[in-house]
Phi, psi and omega in degrees: 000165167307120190307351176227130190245049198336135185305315187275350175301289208318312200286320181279336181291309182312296181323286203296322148342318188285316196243051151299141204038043181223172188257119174255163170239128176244130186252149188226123157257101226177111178082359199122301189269175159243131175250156145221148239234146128205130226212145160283114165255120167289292201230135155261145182240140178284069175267132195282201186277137169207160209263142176215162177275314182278350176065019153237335183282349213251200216058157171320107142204187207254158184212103203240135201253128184153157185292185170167202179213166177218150182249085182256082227076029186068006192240111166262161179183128164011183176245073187343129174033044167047063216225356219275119171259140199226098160310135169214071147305122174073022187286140164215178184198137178234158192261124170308185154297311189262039150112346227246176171215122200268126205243147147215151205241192183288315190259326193195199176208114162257116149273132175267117156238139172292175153248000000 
């Protein structure tokens, strides 16, 4: 990761870190739809701002690796390449009751929970 760090990048990586080989859930809001999200998290990976052809994939983001499912449209289905990516442009974050963390971005509002 980057040797200057935004406090709150720090604060969701620190989250996440803690519960590597353990199972979290990401409630995803955006637009309207909702996705959810649940995955073994293996690895969180860093990618810093890059150029994307669609303006949606490029920027800072957390790259978080392990099998899982994602529920999207009423619909489940496997996690493309044991995979999630979570932009985080505009990121702030507040901490839950229960322990979880609430993201919210340039895009979209993510709940973080362990299981």
């Amino acid at each position: 990761m980057e040797a200057v760090m935004d406090p709150a990048v720090r604060t969701v990586k620190d989250w996440l870190q803690d519960r590597t080989n353990q199972y979290i859930r990401i409630h995803k809001e955006e637009d309207g739809d909702t996705d959810q999200i649940r995955m073994k998290l293996l690895e969180i990976g860093y990618r810093p701002d890059r150029p994307s052809i669609d303006g949606y994939t490029g920027g800072p983001a957390f790259v978080l690796h392990g099998p899982g499912t994602i529920l999207a449209n009423g619909k489940q289905a496997p996690l493309p390449g044991d995979s999630y990516v979570v932009p985080i442009d505009g990121l702030t974050v507040t901490e839950t009751a229960e322990g979880g963390r609430i993201m919210t971005t340039d895009r979209a509002r993510y709940s973080l929970t362990a299981e």
